[in-house]
C-alpha positions in Angstrom: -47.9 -18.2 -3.3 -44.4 -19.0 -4.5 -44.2 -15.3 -6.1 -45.3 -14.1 -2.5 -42.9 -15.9 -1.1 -40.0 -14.6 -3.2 -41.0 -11.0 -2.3 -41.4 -11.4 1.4 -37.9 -12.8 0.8 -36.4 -9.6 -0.9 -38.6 -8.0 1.7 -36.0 -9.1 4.3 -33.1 -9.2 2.7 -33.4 -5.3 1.8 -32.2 -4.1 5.3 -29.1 -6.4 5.0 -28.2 -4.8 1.3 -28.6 -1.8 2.9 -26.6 -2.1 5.8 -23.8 -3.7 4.1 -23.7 -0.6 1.2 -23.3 1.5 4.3 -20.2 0.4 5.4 -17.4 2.6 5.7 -14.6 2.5 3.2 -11.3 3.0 4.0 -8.4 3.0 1.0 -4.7 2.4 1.3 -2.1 2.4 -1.4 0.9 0.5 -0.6 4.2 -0.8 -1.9 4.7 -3.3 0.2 5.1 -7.0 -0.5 2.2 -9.4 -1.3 2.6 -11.8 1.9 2.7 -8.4 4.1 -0.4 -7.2 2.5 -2.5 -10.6 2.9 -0.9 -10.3 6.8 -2.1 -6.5 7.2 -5.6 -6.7 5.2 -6.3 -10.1 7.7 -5.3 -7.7 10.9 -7.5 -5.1 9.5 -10.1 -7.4 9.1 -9.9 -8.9 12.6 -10.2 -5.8 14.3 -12.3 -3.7 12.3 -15.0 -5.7 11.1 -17.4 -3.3 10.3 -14.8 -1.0 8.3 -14.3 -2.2 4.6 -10.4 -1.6 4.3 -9.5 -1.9 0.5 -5.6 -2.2 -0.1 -4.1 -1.5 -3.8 -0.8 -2.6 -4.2 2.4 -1.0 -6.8 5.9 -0.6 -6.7 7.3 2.4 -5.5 7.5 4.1 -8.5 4.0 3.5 -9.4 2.9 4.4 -6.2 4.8 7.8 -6.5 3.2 8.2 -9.6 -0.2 7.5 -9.1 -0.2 9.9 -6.2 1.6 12.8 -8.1 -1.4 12.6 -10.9 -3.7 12.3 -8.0 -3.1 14.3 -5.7 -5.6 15.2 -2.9 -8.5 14.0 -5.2 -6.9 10.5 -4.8 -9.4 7.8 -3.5 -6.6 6.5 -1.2 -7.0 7.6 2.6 -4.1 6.2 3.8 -0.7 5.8 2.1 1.7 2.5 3.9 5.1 1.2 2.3 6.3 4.7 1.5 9.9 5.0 0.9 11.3 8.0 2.5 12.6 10.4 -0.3 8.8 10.2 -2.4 7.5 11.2 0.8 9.1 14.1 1.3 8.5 15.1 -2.5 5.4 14.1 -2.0 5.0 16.0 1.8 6.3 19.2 0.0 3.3 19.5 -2.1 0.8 19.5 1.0 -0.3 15.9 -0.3 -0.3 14.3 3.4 -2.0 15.6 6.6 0.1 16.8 9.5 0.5 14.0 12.1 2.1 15.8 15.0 -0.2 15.1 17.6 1.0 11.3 17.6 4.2 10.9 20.2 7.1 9.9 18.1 8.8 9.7 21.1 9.5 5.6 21.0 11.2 5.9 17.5 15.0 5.6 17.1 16.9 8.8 16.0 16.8 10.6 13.2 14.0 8.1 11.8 10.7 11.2 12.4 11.4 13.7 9.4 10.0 17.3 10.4 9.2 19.5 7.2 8.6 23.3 8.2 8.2 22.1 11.5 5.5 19.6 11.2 5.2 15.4 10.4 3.7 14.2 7.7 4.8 10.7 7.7 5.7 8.4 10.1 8.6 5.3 10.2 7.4 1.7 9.3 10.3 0.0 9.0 14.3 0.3 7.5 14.8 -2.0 4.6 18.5 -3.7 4.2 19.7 -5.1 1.3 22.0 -7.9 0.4 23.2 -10.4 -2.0 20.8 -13.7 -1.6 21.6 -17.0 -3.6 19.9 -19.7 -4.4 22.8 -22.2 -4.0 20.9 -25.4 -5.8 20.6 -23.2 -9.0 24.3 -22.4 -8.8 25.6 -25.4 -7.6 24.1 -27.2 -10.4 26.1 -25.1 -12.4 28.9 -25.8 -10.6 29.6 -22.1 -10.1 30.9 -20.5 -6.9 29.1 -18.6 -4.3 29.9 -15.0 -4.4 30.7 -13.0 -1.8 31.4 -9.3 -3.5 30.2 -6.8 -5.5 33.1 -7.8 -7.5 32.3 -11.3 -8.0 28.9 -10.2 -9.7 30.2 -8.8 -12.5 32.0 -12.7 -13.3 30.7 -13.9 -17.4 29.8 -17.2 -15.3 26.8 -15.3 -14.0 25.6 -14.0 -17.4 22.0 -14.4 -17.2 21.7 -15.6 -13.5 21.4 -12.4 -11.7 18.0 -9.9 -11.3 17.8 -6.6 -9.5 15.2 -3.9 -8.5 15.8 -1.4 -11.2 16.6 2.0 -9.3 14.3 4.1 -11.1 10.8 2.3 -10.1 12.1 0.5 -6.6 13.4 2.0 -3.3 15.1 -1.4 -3.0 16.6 -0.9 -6.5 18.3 2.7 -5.4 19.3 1.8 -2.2 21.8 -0.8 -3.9 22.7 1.9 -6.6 23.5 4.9 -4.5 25.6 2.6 -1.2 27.8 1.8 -4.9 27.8 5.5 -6.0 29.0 6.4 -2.3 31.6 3.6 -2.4 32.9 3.8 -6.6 32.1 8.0 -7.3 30.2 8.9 -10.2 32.4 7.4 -13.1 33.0 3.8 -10.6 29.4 2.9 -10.2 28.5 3.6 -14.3 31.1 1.6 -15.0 30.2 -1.1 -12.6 26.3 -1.1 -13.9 27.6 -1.7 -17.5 29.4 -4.3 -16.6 26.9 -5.9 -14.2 23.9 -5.2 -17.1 25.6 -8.0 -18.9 25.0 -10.7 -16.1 21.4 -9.4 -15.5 18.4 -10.7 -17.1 15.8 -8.7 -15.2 15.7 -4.6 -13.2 12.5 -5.7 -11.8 10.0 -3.3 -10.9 9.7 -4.4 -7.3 12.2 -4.5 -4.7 10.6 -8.3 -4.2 10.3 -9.6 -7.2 14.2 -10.4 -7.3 14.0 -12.9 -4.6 10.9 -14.1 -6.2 12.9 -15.3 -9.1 15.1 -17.7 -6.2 12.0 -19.4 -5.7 11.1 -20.0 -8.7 14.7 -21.3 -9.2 14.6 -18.3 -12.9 17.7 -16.6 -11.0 20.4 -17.6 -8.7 21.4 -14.3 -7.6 19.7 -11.6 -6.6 20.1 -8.2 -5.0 17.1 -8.1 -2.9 15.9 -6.8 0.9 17.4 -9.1 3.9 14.1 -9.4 5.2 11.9 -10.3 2.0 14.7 -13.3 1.8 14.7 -14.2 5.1 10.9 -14.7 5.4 11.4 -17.2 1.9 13.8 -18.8 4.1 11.6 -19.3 7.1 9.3 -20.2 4.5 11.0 -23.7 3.8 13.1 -21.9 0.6 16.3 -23.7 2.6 18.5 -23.3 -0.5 18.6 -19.4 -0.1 21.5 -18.0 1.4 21.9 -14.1 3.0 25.1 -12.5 1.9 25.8 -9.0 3.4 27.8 -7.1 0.6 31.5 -5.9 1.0 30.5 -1.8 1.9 27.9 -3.1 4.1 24.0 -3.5 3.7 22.7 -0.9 2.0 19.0 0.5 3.3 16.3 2.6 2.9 13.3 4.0 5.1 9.8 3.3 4.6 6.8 5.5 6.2 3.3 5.7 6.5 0.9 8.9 6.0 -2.7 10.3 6.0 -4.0 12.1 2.9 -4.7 15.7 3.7 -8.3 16.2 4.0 -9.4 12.5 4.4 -8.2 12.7 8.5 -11.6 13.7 9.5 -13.1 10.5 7.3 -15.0 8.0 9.1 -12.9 5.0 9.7 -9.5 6.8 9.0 -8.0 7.8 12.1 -9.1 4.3 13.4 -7.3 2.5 11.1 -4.3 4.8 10.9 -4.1 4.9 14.9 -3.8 0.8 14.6 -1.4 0.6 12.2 0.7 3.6 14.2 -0.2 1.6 17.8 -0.3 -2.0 17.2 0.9 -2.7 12.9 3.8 -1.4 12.5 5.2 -3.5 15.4 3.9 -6.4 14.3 5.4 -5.9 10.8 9.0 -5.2 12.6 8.7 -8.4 14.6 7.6 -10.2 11.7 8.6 -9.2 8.3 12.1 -6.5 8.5 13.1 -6.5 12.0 16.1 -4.0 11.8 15.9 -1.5 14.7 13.4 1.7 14.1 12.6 1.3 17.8 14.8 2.5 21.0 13.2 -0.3 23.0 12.7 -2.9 20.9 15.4 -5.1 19.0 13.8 -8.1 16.9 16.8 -9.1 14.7 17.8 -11.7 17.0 13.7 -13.0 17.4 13.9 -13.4 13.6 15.3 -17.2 12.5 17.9 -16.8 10.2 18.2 -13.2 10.4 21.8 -11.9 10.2 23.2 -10.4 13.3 25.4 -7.8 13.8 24.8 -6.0 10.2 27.0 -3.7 8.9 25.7 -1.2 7.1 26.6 0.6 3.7 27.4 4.3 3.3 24.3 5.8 3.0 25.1 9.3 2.5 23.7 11.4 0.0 20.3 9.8 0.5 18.5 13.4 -0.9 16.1 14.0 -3.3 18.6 16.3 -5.1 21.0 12.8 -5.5 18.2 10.5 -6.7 17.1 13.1 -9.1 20.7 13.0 -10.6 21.7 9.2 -10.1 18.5 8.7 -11.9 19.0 10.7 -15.1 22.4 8.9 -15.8 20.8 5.4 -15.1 20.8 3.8 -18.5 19.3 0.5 -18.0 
């Protein structure tokens, strides 16, 4: 009787294996921070239940990586967190769908790239950069908070400081090429060798710097406005926002649809959120510098700084990158 009973109860639990070995799949590879990706995989959740939406996180180097080995045979449907210049390298080897049936019309200028007259990536949000403190780890140390590029390169920060390294985070070239734009060629090597002395980390992330605050490892850090502002929101009341001499320097991030996966169950659905209802949320909540013409939420944001002024971003090719990055040395 007991083994009867375990088979009727196999029995009925078949249909329910089955159905849940059904579900549709949807991938996304992503660069974007681990609280933003717990925020985005619980949205996903909430309003597609019956969708299994599986998010793999790397930096943005990795991420460039991993979808130049891959290319269309990638098991990634949807690519989110996609700094602008490795999607255009990446657009220019037919790697992403053409999205120009979406109306890019609510988007502030110049932020929907056209390649050979088509989109194949679409804005998520501008990342500024700044100089953030922790000022209980220098205060302790009885050292002063600085205010300049200039002050960085100071032997009483030996060892305090961390920064994206340029060659594997967006975050990390943004500072680089706003210095390269300000110093020339010769200016900004010389500035790095100097300032390679204070650092003890080029992290592979553009958030990993900020990270270090928290975990009181660093007291400086060059890191993304809005990453530290959310760690100040947070509780992290000893971080401070510093906008650079020069200005804030920024990048763009984008989003995109492999090409050949748009006509995948579940895709479009979860792309069309993301496009409709995500990205807005992600600007309210997370890096609410303006990619809308409508919609402002810097001032929404507590703590965020107002009235940024914003770096030199000139230069900000694939041709420049290419260069900048072969004469990084660190």
């Amino acid at each position: 009787m007991k083994k009867l009973s375990i088979v009727i109860l196999i029995l009925m639990l078949l249909p329910l294996t089955a159905c849940q070995s059904q579900r549709t799949t949807v991938v996304i590879y992503t660069a974007a921070e681990d609280y933003r990706i717990a925020d985005m995989q619980e949205q996903l959740r909430l309003r597609f239940p019956e969708i299994n939406v599986q998010i793999e996180s790397f930096s943005s180097g990795e991420l460039l990586a991993r979808l130049n080995a891959e290319g269309t045979e990638t098991i990634s449907d949807i690519v989110f967190d996609l700094e602008y210049l490795n999607a255009k390298m990446l657009a220019a080897t037919g790697l992403f769908a053409a999205l120009n049936d979406y109306d890019t019309s609510a988007f502030a200028d110049n932020l929907v790239v056209t390649i050979n007259n088509n989109i194949y990536f679409l804005p998520v949000y501008k990342n500024g950069g700044a100089i953030i403190v922790n000022n209980s780890v220098l205060s302790e140390r009885g050292l002063a908070i600085p205010t300049t590029y200039a002050d960085l390169i100071r032997p009483e920060y030996r060892g305090l400081i961390a920064m994206p390294n340029p060659g594997t985070s967006g975050t990390g070239y943004m500072f680089y090429l706003a210095l390269y734009n300000q110093l020339g060629q010769e200016g900004v090597l010389d500035y790095f060798e100097a300032l390679s002395r204070n650092v003890f980390d080029f992290t592979p992330s553009g958030s990993k710097p900020v990270t270090y605050l928290t975990m009181r490892e660093a007291g400086i850090a060059l890191g993304m406005t809005g990453n530290g502002v959310t760690k100040i929101n947070e509780g992290h009341n000893d971080l401070q926002i510093i906008i650079p001499d020069g200005g804030s320097p920024y990048c763009l991030y984008g989003f995109a649809i492999i090409n050949g996966k748009e006509d995948k169950p579940g895709v479009r659905e979860v792309f069309d959120f993301i496009f409709n209802e995500y990205i807005k949320r992600n600007n309210q909540l997370f890096f609410p510098e303006r990619i809308f013409h409508d919609r402002d939420y810097t001032s929404q944001m507590p703590n965020f700084p107002q009235n940024i002024e914003y770096a030199d971003m000139s230069n900000y090719d694939i041709e420049t990158r290419e260069h900048l990055l072969r004469i990084w040395g660190y």
